[in-house]
MIFI-236089 format. One record per residue (C-alpha): residue number from 1; z, x, y. Coordinates in nm, 2 decimals, decimal comma. Each point is the difference from the previous one (the first is absolute). Layout:
BEGIN
+-----+--------+--------+--------+
: num :     up :   east :  north :
+-----+--------+--------+--------+
: NUM :      Z :      X :      Y :
...
+-----+--------+--------+--------+
***
This chain:
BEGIN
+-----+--------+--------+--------+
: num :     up :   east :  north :
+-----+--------+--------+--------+
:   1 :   0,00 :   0,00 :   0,00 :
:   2 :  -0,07 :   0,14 :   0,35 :
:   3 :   0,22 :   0,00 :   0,30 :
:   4 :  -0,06 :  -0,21 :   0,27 :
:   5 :   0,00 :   0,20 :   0,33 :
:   6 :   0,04 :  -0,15 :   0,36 :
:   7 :  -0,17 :   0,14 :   0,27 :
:   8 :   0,11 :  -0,07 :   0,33 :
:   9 :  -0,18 :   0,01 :   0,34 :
:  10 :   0,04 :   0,28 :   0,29 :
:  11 :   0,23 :  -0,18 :   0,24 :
:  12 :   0,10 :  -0,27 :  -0,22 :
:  13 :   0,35 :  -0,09 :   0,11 :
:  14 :   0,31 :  -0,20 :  -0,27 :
:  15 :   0,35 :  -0,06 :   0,04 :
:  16 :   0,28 :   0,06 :  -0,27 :
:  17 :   0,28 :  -0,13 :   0,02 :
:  18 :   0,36 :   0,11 :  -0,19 :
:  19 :   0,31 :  -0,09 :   0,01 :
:  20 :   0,25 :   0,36 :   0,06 :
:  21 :   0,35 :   0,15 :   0,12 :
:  22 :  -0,08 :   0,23 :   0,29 :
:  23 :   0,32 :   0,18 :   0,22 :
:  24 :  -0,02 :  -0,11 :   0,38 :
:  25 :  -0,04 :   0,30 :   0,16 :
:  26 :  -0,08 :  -0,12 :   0,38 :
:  27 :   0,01 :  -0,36 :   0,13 :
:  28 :  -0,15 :  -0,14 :   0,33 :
:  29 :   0,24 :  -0,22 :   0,14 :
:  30 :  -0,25 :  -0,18 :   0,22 :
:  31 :  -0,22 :  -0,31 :  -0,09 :
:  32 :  -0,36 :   0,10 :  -0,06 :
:  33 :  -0,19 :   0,11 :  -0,21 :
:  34 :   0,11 :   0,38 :  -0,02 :
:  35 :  -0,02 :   0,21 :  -0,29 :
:  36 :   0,36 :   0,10 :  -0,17 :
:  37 :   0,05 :   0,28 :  -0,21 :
:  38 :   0,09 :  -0,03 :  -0,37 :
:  39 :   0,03 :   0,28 :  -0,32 :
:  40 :  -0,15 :  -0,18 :  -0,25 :
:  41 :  -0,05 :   0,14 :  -0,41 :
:  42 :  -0,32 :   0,15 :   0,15 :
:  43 :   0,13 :   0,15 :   0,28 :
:  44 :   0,03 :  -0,09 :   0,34 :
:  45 :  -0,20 :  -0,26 :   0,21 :
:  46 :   0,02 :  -0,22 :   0,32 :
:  47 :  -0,05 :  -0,39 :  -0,01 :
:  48 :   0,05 :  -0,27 :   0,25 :
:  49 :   0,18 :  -0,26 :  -0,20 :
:  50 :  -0,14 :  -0,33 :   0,04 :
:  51 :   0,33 :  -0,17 :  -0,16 :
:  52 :   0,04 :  -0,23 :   0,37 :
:  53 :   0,37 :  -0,13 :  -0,20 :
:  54 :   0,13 :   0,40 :  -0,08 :
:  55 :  -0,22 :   0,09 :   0,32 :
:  56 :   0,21 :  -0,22 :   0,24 :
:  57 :   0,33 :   0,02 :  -0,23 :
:  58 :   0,01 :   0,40 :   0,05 :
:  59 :  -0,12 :  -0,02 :   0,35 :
:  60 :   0,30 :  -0,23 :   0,14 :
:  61 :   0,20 :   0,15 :  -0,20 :
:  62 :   0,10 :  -0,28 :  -0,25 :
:  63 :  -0,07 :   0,16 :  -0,33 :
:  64 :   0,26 :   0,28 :   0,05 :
:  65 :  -0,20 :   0,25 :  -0,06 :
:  66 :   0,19 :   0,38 :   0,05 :
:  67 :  -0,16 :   0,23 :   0,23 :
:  68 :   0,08 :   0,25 :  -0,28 :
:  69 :  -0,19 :   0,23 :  -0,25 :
:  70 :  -0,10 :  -0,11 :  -0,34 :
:  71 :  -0,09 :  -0,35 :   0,02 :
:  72 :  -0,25 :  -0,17 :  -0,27 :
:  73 :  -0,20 :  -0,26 :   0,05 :
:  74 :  -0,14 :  -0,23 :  -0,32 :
:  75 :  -0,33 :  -0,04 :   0,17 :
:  76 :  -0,38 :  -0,18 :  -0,06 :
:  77 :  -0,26 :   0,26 :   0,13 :
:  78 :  -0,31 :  -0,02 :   0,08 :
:  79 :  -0,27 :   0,29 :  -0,01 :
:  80 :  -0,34 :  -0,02 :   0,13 :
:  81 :  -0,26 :   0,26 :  -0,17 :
:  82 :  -0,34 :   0,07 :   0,09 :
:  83 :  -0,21 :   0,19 :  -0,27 :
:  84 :  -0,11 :   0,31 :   0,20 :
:  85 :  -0,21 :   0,30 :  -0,16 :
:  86 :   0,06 :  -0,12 :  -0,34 :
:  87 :   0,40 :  -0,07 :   0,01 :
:  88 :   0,23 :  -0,26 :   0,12 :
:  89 :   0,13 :   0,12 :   0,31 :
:  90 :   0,32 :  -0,21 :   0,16 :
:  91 :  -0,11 :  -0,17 :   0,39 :
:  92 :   0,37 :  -0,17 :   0,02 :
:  93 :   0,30 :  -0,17 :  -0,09 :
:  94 :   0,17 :  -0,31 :   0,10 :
:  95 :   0,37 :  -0,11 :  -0,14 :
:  96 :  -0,08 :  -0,37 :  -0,08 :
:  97 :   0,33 :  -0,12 :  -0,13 :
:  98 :   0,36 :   0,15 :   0,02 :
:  99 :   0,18 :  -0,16 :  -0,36 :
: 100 :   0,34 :   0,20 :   0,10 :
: 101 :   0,16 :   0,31 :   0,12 :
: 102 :   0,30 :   0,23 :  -0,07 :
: 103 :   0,20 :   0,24 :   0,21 :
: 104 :   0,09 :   0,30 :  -0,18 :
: 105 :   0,32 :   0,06 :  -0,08 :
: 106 :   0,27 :   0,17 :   0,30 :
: 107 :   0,28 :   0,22 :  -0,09 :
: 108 :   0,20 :   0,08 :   0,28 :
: 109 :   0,16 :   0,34 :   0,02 :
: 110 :   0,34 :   0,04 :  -0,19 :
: 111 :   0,14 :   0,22 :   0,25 :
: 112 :  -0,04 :  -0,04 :   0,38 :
: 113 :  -0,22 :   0,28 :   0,14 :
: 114 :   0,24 :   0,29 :   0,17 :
: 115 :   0,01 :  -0,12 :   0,40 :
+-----+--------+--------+--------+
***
């Protein structure tokens, strides 16, 4: 039996869309369409989120999010690829849905620091 092989066009554009964890590296605590910054499982990326619930909830401040390192996201991404010079090659990303967040956990120091 013989392998079917797709060929695709010069220029032709798709979306994929997954669902991942990604670390919150750098908000943007405006409205608008501004790209944050996230560390994702392949590396790291900037996406405006498009989420208007998390969007507005993080922006006023009533989702409690910590202005503090090390907080993940359970996120629906969405990359836009064109197919350039024989390869898929990444145009974009947009965060479509927030599902949750965590803050990671805070130890405070044991001893107080000298004065």
């Amino acid at each position: 039996r013989i392998a079917e092989t797709t060929v695709y066009s010069e220029g032709q554009v798709r979306t994929v869309n997954s669902r991942i964890g990604a670390t919150l590296i750098s908000p943007v605590l405006t409205d608008g369409n501004r790209r944050w910054r996230f560390r994702g499982p392949s590396g790291e990326f900037g996406a405006p989120i498009r989420d208007a619930d998390f969007l507005h909830g993080a922006v006023t401040g009533t989702l409690g999010i910590p202005l503090q390192g090390g907080v993940s996201l359970d996120i629906d991404l969405e990359t836009k690829e064109v197919f350039a010079q024989g390869v898929w090659q990444i145009e974009g990303y947009a965060v479509t849905k927030v599902h949750s967040w965590n803050a990671a956990p805070y130890q405070p120091d044991l001893i107080d620091p000298a004065p």
